[in-house]
C-alpha positions in Angstrom: 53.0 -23.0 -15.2 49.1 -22.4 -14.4 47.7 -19.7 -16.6 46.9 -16.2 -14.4 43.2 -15.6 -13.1 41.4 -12.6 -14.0 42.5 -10.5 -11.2 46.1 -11.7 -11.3 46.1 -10.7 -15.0 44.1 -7.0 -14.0 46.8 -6.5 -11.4 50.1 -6.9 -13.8 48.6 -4.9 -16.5 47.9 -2.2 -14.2 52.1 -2.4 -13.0 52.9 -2.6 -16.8 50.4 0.7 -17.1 51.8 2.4 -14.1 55.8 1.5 -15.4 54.8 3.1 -18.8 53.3 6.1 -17.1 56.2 6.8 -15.2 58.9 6.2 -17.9 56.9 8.9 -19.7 56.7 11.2 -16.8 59.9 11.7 -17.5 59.5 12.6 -20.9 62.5 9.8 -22.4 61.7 7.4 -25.1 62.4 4.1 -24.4 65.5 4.2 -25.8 66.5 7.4 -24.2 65.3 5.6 -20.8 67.6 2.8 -21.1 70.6 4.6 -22.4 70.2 7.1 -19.5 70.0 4.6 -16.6 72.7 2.2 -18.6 69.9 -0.9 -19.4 69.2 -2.2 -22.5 66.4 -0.9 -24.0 64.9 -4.2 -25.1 64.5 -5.0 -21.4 63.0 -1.7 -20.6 60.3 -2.7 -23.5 59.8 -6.2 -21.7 58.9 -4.4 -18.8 56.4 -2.2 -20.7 54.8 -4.9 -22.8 50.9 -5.9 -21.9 51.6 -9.2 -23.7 54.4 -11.2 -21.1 52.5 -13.9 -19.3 55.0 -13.3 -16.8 54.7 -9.7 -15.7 57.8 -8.0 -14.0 58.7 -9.0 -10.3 59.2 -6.9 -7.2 62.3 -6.8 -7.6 62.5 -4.9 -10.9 59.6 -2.6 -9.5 62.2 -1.2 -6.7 64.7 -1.3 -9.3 62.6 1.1 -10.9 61.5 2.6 -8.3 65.3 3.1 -7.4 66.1 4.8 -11.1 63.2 7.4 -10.6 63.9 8.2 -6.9 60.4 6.8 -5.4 59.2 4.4 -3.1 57.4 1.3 -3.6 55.0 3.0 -1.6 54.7 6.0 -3.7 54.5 3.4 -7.5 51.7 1.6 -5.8 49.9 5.0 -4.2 48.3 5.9 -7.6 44.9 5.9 -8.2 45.6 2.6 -11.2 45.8 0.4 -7.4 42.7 1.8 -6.1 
C-alpha cells in the first residue's frame, strides 16, 4: 500500500476531527457512544484515532451519519472542509 500524500493525510484527519466533534456534541464518552448505538467501543476509538494509516471509509461516515440523524451533506458542511 502507497503511503498517503500530504493532502490525503490533511483530509482524514480532518473526518477523524469532525467524527470526534460530533461524538462529543452529544455529550457520551466513548463508551457511552458505543453502548448507546450497540458498537463496540473499541471500534468507535478506531474511528477517532489520528494514528490509523487507513482512515475510516464512506461507508462508516453514513453509518455515522445514520446514528446521529445527519446527512453526508450536513458532516462535510462544517467549516473543518472549507
Amino acid at each position: 500500500m502507497s503511503s498517503l500524500s500530504k493532502d490525503d493525510i490533511e483530509l482524514r484527519n480532518k473526518i477523524t476531527q469532525r467524527l470526534i466533534d460530533l461524538r462529543k456534541s452529544t455529550e457520551l464518552n466513548q463508551s457511552d457512544f458505543a453502548k448507546l448505538h450497540d458498537i463496540d467501543r473499541q471500534q468507535v476509538n478506531r474511528w477517532e484515532s489520528f494514528e490509523s494509516e487507513r482512515g475510516v471509509t464512506i461507508y462508516t461516515i453514513k453509518k455515522v451519519c445514520t446514528l446521529l440523524k445527519i446527512t453526508l451533506q450536513e458532516f462535510f458542511n462544517d467549516p473543518l472542509f472549507k
